[in-house]
Backbone as CSV, one residue per row, in Angstrom:
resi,resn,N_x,N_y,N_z,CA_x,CA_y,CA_z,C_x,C_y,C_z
1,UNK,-11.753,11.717,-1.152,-11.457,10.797,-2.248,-10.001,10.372,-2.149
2,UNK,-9.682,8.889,-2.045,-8.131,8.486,-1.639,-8.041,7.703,-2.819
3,UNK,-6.626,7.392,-3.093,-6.585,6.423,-4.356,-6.558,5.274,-3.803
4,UNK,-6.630,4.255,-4.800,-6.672,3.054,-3.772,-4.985,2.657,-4.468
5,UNK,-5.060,1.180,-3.841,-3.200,1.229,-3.239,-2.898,1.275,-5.214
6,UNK,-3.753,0.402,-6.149,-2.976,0.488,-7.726,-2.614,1.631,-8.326
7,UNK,-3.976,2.008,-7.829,-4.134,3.599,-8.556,-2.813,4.704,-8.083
8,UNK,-2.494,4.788,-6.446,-1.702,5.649,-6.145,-0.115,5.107,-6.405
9,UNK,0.127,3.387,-6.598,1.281,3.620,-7.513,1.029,4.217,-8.961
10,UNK,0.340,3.790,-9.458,0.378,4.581,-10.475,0.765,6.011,-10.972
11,UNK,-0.452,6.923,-10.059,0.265,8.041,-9.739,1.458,8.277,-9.156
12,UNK,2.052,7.733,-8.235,3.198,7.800,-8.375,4.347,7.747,-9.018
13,UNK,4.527,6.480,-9.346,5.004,6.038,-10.281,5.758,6.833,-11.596
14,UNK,4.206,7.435,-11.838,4.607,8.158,-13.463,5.356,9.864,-13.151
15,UNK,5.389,9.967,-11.502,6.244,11.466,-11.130,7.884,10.814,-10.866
16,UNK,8.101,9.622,-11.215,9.324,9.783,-10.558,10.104,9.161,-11.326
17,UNK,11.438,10.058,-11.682,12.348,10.120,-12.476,14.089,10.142,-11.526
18,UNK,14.226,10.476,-11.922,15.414,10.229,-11.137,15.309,10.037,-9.665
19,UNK,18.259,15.824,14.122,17.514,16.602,13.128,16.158,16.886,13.755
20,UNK,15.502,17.404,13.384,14.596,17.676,14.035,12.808,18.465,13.527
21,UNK,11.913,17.412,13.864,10.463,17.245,12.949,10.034,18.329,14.055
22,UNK,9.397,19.257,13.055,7.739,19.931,13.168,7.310,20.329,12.503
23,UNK,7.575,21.640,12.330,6.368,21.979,10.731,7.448,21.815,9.589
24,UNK,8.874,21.724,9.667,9.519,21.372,8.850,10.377,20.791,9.182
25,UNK,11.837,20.212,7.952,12.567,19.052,8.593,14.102,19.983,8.026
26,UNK,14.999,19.771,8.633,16.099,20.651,8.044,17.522,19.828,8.327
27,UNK,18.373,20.257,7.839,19.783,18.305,7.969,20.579,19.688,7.212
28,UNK,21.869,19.454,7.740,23.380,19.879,7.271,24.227,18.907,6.291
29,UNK,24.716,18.760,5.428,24.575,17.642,4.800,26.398,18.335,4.359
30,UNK,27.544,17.411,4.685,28.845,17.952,4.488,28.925,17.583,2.636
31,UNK,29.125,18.546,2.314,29.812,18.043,0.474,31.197,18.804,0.282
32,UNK,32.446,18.193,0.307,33.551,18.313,0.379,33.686,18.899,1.524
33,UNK,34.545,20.536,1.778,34.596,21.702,2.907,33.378,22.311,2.814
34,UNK,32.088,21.980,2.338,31.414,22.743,2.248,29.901,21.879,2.647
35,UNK,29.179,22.972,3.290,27.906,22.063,4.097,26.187,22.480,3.148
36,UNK,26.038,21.632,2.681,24.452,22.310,1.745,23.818,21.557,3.072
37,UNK,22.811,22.879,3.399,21.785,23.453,3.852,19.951,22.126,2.888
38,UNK,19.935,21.351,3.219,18.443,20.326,2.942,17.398,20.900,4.082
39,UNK,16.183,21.584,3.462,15.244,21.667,4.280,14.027,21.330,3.607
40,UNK,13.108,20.362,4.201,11.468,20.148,3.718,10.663,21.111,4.705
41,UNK,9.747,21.812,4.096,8.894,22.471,4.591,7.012,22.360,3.891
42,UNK,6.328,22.206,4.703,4.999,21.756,4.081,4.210,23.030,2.743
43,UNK,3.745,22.444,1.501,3.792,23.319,0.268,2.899,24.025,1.027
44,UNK,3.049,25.486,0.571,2.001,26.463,0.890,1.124,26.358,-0.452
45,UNK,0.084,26.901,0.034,-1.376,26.735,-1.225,-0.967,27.141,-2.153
46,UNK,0.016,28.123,-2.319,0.387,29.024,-3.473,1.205,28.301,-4.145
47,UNK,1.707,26.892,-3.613,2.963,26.303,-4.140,2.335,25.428,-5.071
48,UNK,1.138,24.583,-4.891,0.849,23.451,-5.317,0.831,23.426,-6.787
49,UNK,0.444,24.582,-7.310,0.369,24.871,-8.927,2.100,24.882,-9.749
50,UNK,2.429,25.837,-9.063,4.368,25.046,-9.195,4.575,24.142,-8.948
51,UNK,3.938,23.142,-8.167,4.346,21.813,-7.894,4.104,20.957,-8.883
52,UNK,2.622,21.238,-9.314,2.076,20.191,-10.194,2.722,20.901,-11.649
53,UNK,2.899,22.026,-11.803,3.777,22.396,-12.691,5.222,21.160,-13.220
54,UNK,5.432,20.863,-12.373,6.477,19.937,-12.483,6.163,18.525,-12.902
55,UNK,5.630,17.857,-12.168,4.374,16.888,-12.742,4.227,16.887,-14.475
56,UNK,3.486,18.117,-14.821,3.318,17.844,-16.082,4.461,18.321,-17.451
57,UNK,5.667,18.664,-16.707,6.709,19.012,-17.202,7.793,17.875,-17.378
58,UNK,7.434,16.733,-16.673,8.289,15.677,-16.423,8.618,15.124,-17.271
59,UNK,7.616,14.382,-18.252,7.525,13.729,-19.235,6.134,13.380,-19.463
60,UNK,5.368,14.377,-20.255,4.170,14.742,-20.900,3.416,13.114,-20.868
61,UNK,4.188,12.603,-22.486,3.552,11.294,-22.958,3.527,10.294,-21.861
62,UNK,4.645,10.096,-21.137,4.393,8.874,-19.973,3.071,9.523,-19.329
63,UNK,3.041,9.953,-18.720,2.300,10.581,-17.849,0.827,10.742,-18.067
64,UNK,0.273,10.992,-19.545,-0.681,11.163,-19.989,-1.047,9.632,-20.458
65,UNK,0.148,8.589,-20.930,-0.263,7.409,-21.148,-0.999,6.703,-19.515
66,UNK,-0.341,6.950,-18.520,-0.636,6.466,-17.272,-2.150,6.935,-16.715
67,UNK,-2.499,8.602,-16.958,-3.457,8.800,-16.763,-5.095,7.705,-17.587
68,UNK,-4.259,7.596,-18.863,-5.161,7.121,-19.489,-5.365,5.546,-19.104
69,UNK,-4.603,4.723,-18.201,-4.577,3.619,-17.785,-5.512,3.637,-16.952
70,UNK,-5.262,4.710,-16.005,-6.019,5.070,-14.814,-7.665,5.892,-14.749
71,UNK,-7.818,6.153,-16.085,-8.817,6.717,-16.693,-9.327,7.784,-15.448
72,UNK,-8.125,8.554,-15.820,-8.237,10.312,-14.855,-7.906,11.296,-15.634
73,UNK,-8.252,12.103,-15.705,-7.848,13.279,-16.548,-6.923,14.392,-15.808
74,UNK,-6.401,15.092,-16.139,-5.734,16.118,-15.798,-6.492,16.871,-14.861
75,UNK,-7.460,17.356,-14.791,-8.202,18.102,-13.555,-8.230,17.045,-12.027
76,UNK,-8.198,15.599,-12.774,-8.799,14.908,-11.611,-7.431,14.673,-11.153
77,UNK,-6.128,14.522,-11.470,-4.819,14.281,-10.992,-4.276,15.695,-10.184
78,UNK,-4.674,16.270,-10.686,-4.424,17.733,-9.951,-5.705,17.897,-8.843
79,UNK,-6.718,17.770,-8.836,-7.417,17.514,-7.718,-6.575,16.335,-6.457
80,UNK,-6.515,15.184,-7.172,-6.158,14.257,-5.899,-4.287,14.617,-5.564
81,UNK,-3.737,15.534,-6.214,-2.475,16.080,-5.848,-2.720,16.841,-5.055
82,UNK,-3.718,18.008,-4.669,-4.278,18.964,-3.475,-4.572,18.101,-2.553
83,UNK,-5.568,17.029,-2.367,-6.287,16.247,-1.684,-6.001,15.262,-1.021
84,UNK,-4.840,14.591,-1.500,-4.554,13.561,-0.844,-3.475,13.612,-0.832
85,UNK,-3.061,12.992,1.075,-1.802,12.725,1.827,-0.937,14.292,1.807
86,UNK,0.272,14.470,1.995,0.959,15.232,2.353,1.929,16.261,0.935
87,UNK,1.760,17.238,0.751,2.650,17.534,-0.386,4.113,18.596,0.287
88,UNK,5.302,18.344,0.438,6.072,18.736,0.794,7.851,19.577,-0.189
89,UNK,7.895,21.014,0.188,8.757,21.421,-0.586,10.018,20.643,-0.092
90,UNK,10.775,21.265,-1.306,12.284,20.489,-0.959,13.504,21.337,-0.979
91,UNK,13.554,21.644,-0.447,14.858,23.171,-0.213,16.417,23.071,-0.050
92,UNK,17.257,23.406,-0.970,18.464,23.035,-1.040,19.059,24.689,-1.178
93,UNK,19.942,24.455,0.059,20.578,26.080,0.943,19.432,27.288,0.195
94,UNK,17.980,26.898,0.807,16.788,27.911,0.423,16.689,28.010,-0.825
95,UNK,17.193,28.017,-1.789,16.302,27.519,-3.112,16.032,25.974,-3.739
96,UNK,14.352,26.396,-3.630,13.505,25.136,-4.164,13.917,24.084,-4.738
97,UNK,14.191,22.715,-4.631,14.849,21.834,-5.557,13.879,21.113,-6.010
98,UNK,12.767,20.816,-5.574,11.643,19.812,-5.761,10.434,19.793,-4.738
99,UNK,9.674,18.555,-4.370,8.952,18.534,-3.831,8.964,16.642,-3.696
100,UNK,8.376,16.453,-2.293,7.654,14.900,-2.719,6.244,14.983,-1.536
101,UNK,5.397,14.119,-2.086,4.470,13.831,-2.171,3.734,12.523,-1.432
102,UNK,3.133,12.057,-0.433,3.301,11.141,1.176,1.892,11.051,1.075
103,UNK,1.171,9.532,1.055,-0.083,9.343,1.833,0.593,8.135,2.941
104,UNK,-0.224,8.703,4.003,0.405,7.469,5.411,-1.300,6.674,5.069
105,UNK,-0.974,5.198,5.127,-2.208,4.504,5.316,-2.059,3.463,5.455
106,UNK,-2.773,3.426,6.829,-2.701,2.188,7.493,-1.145,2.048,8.972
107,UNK,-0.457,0.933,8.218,0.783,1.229,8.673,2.067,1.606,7.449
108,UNK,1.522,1.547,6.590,2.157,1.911,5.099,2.363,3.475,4.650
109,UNK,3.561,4.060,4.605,3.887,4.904,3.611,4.325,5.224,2.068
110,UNK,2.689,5.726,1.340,3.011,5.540,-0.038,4.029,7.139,-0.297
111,UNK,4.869,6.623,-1.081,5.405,7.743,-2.018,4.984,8.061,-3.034
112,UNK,4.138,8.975,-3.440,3.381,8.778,-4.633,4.477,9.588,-5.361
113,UNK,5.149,10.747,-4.976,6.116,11.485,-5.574,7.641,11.787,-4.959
114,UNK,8.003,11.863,-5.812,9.650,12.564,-5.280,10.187,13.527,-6.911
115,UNK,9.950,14.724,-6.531,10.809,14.879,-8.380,11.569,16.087,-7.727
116,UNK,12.480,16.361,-8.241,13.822,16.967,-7.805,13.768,17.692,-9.668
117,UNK,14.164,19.638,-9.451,14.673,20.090,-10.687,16.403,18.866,-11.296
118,UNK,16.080,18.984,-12.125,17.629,18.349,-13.462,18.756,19.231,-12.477
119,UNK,18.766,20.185,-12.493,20.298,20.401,-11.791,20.127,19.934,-9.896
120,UNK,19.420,20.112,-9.459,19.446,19.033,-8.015,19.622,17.670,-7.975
121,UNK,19.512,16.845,-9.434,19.439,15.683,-9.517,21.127,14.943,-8.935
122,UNK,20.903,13.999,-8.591,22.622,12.776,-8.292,23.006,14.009,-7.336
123,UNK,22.917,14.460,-6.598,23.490,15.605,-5.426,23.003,14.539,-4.182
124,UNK,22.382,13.298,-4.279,22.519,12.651,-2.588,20.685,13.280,-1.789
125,UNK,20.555,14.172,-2.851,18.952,14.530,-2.177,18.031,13.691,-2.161
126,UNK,17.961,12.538,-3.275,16.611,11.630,-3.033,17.011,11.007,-2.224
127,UNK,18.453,10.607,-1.743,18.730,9.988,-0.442,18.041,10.124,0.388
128,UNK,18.616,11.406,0.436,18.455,12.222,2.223,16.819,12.252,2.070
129,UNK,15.970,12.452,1.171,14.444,12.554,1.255,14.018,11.121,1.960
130,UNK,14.408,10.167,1.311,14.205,9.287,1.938,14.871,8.845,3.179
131,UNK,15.579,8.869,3.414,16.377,8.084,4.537,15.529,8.870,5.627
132,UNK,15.295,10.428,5.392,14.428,11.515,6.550,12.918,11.023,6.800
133,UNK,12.408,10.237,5.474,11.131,9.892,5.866,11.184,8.447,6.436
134,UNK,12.368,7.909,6.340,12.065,6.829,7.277,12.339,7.020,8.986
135,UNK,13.434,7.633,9.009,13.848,8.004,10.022,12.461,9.026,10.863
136,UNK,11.813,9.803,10.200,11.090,10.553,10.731,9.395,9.575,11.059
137,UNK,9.172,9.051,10.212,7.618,7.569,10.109,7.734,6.366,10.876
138,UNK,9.374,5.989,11.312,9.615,4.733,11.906,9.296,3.821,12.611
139,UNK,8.592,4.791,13.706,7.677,4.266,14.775,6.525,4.096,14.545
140,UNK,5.549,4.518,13.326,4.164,4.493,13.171,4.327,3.990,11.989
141,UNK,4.979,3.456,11.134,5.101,2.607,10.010,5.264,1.261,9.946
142,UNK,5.147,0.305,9.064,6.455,-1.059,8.908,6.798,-0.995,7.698
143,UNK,6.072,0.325,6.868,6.949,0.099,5.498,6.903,1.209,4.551
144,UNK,7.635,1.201,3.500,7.526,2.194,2.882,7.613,2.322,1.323
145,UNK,6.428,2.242,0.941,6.208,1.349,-0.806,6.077,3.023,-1.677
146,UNK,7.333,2.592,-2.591,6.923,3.528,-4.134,6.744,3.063,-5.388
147,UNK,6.674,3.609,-6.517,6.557,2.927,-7.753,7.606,3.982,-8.656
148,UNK,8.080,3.133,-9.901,9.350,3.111,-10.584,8.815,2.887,-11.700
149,UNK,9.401,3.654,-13.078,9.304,3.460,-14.067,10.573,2.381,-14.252
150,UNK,9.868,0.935,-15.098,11.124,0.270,-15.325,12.484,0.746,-16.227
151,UNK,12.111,2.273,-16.624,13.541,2.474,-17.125,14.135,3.789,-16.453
152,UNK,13.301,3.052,-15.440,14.565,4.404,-14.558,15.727,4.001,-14.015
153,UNK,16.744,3.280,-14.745,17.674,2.569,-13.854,18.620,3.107,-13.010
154,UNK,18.580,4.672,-13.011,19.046,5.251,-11.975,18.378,5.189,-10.591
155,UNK,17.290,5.362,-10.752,16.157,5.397,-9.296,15.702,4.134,-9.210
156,UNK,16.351,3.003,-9.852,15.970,1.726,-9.424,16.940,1.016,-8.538
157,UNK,17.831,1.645,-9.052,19.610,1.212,-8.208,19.407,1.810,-7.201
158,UNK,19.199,2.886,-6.785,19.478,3.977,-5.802,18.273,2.803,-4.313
159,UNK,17.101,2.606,-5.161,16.167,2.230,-4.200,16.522,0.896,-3.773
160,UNK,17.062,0.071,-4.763,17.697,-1.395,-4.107,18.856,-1.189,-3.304
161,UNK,19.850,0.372,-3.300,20.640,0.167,-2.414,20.388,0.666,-0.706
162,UNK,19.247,1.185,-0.835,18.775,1.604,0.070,17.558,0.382,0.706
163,UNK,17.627,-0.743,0.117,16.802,-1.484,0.637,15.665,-2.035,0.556
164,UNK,14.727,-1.421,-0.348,13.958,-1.577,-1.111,13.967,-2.635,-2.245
165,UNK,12.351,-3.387,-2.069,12.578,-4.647,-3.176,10.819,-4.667,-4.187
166,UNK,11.338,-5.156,-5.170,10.198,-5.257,-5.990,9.194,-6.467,-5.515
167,UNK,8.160,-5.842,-5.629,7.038,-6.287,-4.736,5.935,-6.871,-5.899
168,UNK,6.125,-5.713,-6.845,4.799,-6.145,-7.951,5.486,-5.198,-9.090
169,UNK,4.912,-5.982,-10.366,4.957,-5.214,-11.826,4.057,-4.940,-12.126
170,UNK,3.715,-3.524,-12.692,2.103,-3.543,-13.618,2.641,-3.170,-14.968
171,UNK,2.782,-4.358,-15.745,3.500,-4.311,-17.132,2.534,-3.366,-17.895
172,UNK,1.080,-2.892,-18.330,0.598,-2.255,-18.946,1.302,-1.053,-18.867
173,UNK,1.738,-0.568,-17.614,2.706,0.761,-17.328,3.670,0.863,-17.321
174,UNK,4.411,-0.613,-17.676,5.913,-0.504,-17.354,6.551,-0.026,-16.128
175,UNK,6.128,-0.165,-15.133,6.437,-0.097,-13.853,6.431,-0.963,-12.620
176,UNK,7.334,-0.740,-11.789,7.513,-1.631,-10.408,7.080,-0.768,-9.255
177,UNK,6.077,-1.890,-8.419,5.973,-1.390,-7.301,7.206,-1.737,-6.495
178,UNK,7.975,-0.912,-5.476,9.179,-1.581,-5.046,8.228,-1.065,-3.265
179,UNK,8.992,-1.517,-2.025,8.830,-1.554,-0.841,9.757,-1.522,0.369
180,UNK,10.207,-1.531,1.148,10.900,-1.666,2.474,9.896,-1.530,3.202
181,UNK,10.584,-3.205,3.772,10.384,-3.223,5.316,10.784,-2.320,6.597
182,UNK,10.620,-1.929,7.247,11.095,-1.124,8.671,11.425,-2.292,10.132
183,UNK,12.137,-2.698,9.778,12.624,-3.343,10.874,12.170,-3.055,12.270
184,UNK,12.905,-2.117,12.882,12.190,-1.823,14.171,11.234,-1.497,14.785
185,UNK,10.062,-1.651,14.130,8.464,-1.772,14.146,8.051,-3.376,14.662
186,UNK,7.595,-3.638,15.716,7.152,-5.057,16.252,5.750,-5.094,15.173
């Protein structure tokens, strides 16, 4: 069961608030004299319930308003959070900062998630999450579409400076689908 492309902004959408590939991805990242340690590693089974823990910790009412757009319930969002595309921890010098959340389809990478704990937040990590998944998808992609609550104007700035452009609104949700192109993809 996959979402289709409305549905998985949607889900997306309503989670997001503010080197070298194999089974995980790991980057040295200089902050002043001092180097934080960024590693993604794929959620273990045991994780996913802390994961989605977060999810419904985010902001209850959005979230439950969106479900109800999407006419899914809580079992079925937590089902297609196990089920579909990629769910990945987010590790800052080994303790947990977040997680995000990847279906590849087609030549398109959806972000359905990115949520980072309140004290990991503005530390340069949703950067580096992203800039790693482009850098790491580049060759088997041409793009890379998420969705935005329109009052996230922190994570709306961040994504236009990184390149990303609004593609579509779904005003019932108050949200933007935004996108990048990948250039070096023929």
């Amino acid at each position: 069961m996959g979402l289709s492309p409305e549905r998985s902004f949607i889900a997306g959408a309503m989670m997001f608030q503010n080197m070298v590939f194999s089974n995980h991805t790991q980057f040295g990242k200089p902050v002043g004299r001092w180097v934080m340690m960024l590693e993604c590693k794929p959620a273990r089974e045991d994780q996913y319930d802390k994961f989605f823990r977060f999810i419904e910790n985010e902001d209850p009412g959005y979230i439950e308003n969106a479900m109800r757009v999407m006419k899914i319930t809580w079992e079925e969002l937590r089902y297609l959070f196990r089920t579909v595309g990629e769910v990945w921890g987010i590790y800052f010098d080994d303790e947990l900062a977040g997680f995000y959340w990847i279906e590849k389809r087609q030549n398109v990478l959806h972000l359905h998630a990115l949520v980072l704990k309140k004290e990991f937040r503005r530390k340069g990590i949703g950067t580096w999450v992203l800039n790693m998944l482009e850098d790491k998808y580049r060759e088997s992609i041409d793009a890379i579409e998420l969705g935005v609550h329109k009052s996230n104007e922190v994570g709306i700035s961040l994504y236009r400076s990184l390149g990303y452009r609004t593609v579509k609104v779904i005003e019932d949700l108050g949200f933007w689908i935004m996108k990048k192109q990948l250039t070096n993809r023929v």
